[in-house]
mmCIF file of the N, C-alpha and C atoms, coordinates in Angstrom:
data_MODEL
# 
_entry.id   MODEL 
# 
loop_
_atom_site.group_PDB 
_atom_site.id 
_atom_site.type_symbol 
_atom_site.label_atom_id 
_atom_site.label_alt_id 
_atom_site.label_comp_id 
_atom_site.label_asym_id 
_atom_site.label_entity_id 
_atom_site.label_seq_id 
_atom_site.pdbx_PDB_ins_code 
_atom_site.Cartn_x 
_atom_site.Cartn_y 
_atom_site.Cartn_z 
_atom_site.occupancy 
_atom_site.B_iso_or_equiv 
_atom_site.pdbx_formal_charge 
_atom_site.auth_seq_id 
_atom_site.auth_comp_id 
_atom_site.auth_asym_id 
_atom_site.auth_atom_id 
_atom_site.pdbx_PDB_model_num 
ATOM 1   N N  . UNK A 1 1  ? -100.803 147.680 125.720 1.00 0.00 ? 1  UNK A N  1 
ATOM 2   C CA . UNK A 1 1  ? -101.080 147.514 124.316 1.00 0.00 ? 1  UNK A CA 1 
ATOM 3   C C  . UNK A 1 1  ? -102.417 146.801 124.175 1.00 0.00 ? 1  UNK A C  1 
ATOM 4   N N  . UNK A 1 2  ? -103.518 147.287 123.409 1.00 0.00 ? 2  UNK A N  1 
ATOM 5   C CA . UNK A 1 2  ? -104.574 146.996 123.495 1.00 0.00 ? 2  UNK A CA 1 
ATOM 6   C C  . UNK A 1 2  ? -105.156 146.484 121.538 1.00 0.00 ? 2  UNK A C  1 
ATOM 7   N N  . UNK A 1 3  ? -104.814 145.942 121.044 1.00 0.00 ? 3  UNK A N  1 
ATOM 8   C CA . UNK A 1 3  ? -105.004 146.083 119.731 1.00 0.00 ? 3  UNK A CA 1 
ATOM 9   C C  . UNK A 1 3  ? -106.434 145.199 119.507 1.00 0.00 ? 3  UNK A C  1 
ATOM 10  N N  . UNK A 1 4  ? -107.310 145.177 118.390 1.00 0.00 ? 4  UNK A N  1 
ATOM 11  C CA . UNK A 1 4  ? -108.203 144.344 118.326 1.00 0.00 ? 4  UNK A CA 1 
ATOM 12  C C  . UNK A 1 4  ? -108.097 144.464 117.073 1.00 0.00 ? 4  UNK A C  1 
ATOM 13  N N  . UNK A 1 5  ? -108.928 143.068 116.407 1.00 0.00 ? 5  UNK A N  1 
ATOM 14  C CA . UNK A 1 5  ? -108.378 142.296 115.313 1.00 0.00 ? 5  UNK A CA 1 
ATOM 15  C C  . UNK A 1 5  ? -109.669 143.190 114.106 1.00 0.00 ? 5  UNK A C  1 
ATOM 16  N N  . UNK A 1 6  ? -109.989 144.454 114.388 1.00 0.00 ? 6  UNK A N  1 
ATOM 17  C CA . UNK A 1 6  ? -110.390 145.192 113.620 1.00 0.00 ? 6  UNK A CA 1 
ATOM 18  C C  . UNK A 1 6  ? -109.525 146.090 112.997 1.00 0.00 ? 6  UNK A C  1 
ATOM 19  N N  . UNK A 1 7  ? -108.580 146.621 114.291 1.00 0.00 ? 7  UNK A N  1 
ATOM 20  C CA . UNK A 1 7  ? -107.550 147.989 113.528 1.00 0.00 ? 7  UNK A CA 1 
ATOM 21  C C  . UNK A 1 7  ? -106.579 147.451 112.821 1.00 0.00 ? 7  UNK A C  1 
ATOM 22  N N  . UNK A 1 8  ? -106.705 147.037 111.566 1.00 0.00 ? 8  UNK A N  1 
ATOM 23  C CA . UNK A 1 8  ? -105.800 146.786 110.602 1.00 0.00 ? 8  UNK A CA 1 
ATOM 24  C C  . UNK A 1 8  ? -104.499 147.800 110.433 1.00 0.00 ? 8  UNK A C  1 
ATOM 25  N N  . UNK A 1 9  ? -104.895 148.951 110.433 1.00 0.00 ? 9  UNK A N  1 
ATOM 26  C CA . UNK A 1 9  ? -103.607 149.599 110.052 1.00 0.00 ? 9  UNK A CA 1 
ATOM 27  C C  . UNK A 1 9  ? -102.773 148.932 111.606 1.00 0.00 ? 9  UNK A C  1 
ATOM 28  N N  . UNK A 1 10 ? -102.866 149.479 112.468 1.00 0.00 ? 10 UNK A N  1 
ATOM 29  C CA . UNK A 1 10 ? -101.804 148.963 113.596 1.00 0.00 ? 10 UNK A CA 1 
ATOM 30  C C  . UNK A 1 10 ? -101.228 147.953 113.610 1.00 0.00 ? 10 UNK A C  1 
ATOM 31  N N  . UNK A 1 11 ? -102.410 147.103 113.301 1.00 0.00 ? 11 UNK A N  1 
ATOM 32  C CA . UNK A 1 11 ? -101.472 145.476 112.920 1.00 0.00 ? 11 UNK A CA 1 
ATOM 33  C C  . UNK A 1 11 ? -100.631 145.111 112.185 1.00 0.00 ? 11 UNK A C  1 
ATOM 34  N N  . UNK A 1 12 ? -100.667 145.931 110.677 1.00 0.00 ? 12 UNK A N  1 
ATOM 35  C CA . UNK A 1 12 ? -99.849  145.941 109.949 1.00 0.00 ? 12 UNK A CA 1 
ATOM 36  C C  . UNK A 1 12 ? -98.237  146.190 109.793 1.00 0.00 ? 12 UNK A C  1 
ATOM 37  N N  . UNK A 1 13 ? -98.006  147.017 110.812 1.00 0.00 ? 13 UNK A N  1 
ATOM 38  C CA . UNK A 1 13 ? -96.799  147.253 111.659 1.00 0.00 ? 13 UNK A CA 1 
ATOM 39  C C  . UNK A 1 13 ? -96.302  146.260 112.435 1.00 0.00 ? 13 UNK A C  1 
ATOM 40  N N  . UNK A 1 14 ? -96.642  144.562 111.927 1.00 0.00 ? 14 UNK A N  1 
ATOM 41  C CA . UNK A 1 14 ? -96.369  143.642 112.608 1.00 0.00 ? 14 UNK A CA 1 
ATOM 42  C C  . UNK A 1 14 ? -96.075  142.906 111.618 1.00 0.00 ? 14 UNK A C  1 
ATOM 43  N N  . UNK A 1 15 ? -96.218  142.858 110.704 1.00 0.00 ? 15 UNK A N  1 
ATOM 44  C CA . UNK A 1 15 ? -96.302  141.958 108.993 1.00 0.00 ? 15 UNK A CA 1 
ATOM 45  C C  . UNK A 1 15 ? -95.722  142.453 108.136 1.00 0.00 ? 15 UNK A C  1 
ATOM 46  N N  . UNK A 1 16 ? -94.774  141.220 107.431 1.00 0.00 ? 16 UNK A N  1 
ATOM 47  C CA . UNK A 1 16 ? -94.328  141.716 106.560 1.00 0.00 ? 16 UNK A CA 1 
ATOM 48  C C  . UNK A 1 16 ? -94.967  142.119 104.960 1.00 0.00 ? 16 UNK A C  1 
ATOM 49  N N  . UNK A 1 17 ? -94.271  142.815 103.800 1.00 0.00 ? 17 UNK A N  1 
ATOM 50  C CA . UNK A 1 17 ? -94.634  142.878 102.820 1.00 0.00 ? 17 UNK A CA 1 
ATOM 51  C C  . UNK A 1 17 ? -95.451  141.804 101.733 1.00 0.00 ? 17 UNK A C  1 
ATOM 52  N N  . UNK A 1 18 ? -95.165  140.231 102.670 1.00 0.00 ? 18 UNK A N  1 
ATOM 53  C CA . UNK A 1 18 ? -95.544  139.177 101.948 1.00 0.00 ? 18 UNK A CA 1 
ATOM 54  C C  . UNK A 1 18 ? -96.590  138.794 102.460 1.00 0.00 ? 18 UNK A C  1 
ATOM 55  N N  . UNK A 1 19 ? -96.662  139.480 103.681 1.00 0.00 ? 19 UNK A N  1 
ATOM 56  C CA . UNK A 1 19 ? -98.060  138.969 104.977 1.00 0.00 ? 19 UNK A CA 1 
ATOM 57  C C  . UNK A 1 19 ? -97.497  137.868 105.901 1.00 0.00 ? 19 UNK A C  1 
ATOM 58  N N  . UNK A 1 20 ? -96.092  137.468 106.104 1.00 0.00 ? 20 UNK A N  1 
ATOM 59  C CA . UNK A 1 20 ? -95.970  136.848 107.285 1.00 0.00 ? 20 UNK A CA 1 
ATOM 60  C C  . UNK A 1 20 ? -95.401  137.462 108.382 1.00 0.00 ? 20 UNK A C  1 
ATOM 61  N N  . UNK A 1 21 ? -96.346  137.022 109.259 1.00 0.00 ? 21 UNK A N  1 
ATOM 62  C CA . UNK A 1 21 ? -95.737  138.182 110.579 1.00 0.00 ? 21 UNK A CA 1 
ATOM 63  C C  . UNK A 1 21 ? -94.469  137.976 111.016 1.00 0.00 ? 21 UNK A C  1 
ATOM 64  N N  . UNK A 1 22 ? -93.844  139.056 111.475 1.00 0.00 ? 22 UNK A N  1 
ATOM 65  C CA . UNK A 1 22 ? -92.564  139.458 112.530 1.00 0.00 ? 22 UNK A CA 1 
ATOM 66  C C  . UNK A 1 22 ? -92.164  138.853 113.286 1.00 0.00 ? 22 UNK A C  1 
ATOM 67  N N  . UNK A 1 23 ? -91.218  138.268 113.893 1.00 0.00 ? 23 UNK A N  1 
ATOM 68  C CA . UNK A 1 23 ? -90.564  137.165 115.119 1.00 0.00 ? 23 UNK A CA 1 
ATOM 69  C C  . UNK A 1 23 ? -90.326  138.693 116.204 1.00 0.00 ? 23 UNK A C  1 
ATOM 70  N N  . UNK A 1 24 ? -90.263  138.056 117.374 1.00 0.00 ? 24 UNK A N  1 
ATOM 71  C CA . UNK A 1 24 ? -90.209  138.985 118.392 1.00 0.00 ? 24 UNK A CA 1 
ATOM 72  C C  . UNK A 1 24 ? -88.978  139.824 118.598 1.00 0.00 ? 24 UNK A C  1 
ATOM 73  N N  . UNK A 1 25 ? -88.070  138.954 117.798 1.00 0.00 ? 25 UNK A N  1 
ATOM 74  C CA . UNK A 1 25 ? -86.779  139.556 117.717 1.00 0.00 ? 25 UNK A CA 1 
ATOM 75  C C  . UNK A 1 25 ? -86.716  140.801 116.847 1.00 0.00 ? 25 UNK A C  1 
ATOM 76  N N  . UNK A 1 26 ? -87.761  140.975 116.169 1.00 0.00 ? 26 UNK A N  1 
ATOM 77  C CA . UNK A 1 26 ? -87.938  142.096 115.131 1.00 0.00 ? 26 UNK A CA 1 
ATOM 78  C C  . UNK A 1 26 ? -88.792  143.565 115.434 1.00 0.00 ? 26 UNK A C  1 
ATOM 79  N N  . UNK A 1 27 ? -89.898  142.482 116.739 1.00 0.00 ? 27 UNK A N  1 
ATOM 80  C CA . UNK A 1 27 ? -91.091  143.606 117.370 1.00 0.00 ? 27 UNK A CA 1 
ATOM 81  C C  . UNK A 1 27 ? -90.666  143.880 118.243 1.00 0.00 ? 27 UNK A C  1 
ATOM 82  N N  . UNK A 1 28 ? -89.689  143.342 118.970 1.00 0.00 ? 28 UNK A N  1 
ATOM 83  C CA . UNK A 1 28 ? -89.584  143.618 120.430 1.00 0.00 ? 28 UNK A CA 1 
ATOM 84  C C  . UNK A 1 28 ? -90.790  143.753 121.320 1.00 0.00 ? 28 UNK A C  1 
ATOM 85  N N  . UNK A 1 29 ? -91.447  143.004 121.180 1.00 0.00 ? 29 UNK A N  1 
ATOM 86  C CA . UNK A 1 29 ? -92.476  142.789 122.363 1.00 0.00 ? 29 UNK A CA 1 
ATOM 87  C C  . UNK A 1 29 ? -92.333  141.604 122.779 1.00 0.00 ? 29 UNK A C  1 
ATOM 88  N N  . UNK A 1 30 ? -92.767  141.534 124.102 1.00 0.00 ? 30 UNK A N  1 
ATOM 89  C CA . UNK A 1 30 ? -93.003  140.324 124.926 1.00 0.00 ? 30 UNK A CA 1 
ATOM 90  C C  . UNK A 1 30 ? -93.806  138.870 124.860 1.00 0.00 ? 30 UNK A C  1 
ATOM 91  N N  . UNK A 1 31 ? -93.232  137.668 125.321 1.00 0.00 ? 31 UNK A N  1 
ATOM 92  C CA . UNK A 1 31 ? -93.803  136.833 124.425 1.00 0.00 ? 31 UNK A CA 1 
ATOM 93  C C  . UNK A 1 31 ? -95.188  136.664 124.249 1.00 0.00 ? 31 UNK A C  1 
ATOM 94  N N  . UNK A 1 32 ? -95.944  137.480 125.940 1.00 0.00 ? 32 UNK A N  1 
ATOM 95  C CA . UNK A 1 32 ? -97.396  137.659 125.693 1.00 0.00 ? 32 UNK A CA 1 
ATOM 96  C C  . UNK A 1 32 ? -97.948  138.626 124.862 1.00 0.00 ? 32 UNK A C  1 
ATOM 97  N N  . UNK A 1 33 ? -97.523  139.301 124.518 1.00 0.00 ? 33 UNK A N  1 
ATOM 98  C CA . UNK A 1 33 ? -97.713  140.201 123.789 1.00 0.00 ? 33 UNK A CA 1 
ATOM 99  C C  . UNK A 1 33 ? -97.478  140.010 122.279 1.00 0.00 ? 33 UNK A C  1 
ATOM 100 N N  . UNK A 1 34 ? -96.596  139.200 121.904 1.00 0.00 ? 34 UNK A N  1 
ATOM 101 C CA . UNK A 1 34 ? -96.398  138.762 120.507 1.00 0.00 ? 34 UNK A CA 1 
ATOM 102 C C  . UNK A 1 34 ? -97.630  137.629 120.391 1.00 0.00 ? 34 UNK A C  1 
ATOM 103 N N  . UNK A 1 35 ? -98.197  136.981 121.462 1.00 0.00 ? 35 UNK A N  1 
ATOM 104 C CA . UNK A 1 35 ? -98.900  135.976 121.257 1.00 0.00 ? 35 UNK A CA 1 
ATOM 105 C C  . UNK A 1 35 ? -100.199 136.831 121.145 1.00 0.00 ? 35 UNK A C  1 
ATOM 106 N N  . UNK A 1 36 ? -100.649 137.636 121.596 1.00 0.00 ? 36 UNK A N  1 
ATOM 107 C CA . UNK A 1 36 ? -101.788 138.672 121.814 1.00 0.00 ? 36 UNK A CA 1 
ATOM 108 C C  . UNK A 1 36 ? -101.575 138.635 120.125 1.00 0.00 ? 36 UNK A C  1 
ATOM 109 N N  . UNK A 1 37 ? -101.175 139.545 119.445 1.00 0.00 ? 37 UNK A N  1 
ATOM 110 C CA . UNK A 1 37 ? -100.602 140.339 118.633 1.00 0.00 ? 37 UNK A CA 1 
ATOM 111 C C  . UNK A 1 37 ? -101.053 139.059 117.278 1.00 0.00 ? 37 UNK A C  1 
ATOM 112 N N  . UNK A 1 38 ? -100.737 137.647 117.368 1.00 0.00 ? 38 UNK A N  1 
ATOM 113 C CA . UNK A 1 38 ? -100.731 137.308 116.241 1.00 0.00 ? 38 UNK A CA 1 
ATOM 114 C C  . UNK A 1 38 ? -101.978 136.215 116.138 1.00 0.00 ? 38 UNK A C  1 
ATOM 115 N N  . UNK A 1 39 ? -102.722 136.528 117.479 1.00 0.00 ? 39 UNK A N  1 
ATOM 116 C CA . UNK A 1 39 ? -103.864 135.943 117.337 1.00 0.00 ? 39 UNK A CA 1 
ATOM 117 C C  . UNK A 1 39 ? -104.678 137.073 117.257 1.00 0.00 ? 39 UNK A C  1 
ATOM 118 N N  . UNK A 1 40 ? -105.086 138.288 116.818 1.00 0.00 ? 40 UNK A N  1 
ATOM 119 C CA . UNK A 1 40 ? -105.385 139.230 116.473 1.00 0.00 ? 40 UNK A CA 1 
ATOM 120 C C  . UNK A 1 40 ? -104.995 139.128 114.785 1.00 0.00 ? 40 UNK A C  1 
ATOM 121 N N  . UNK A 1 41 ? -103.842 138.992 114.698 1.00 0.00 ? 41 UNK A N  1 
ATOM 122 C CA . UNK A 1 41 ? -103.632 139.354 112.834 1.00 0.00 ? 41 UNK A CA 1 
ATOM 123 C C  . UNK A 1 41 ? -104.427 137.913 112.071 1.00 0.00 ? 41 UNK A C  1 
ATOM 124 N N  . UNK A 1 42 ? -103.955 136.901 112.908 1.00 0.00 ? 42 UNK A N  1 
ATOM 125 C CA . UNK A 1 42 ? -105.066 135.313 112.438 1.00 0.00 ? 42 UNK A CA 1 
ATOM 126 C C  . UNK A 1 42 ? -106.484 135.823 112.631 1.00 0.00 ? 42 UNK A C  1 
ATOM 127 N N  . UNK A 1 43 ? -107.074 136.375 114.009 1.00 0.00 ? 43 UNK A N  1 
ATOM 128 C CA . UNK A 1 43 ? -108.441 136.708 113.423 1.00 0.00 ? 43 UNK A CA 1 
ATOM 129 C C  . UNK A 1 43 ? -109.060 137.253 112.398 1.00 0.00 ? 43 UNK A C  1 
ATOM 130 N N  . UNK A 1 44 ? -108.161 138.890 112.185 1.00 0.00 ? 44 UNK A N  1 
ATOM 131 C CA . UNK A 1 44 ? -108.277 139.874 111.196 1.00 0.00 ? 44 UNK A CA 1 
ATOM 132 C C  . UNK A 1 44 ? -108.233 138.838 109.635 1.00 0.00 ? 44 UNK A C  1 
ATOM 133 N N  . UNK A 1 45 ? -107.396 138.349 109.739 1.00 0.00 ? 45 UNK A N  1 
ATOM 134 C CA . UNK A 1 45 ? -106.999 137.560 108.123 1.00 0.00 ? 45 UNK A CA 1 
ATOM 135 C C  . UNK A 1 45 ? -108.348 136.572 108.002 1.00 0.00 ? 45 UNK A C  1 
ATOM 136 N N  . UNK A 1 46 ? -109.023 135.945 108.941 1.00 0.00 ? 46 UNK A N  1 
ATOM 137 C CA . UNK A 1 46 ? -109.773 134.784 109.300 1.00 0.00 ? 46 UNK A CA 1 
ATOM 138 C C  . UNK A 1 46 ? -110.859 135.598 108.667 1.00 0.00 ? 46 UNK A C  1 
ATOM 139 N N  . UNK A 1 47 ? -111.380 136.931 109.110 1.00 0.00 ? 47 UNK A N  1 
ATOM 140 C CA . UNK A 1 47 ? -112.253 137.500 108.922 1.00 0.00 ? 47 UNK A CA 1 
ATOM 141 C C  . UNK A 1 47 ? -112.010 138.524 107.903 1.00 0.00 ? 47 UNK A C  1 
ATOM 142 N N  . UNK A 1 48 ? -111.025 138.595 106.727 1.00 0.00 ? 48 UNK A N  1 
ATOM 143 C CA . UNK A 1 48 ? -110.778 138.656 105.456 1.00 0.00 ? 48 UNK A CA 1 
ATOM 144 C C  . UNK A 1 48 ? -111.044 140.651 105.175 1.00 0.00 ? 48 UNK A C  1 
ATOM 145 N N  . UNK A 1 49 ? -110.008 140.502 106.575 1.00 0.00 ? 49 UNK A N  1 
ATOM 146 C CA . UNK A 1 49 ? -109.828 142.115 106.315 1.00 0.00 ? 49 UNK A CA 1 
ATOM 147 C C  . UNK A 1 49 ? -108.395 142.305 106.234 1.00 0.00 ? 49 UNK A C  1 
ATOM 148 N N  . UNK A 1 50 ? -107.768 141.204 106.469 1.00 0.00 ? 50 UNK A N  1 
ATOM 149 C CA . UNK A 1 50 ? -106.254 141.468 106.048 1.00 0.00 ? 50 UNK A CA 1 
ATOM 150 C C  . UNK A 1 50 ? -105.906 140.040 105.179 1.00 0.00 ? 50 UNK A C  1 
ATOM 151 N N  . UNK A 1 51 ? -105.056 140.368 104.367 1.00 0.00 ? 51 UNK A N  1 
ATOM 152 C CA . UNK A 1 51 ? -104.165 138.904 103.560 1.00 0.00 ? 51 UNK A CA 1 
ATOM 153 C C  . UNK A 1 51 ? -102.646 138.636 103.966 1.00 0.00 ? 51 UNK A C  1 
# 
């Protein structure tokens, strides 16, 4: 899984309707991978391409 904190749509499949992200219990990914995953959606949001 390779995501970067540009491809918004993909990420979005990680967040909910309110914009808080998913617990792993929901993504089923791994805890490195959930950690990958939501320091990517904090960049994206940081850099005000996602809310």
């Amino acid at each position: 899984m390779d995501f970067s904190w540009k491809d918004v749509d993909s990420l979005s499949r990680y967040i909910t309707g309110t914009g808080k992200i998913l617990p792993r219990k929901y993504t089923g990914l791994s805890a490195h991978q959930q950690r990958h995953i939501t320091r990517m959606i904090k960049r994206s949001r940081h850099m005000l391409l996602m809310k």
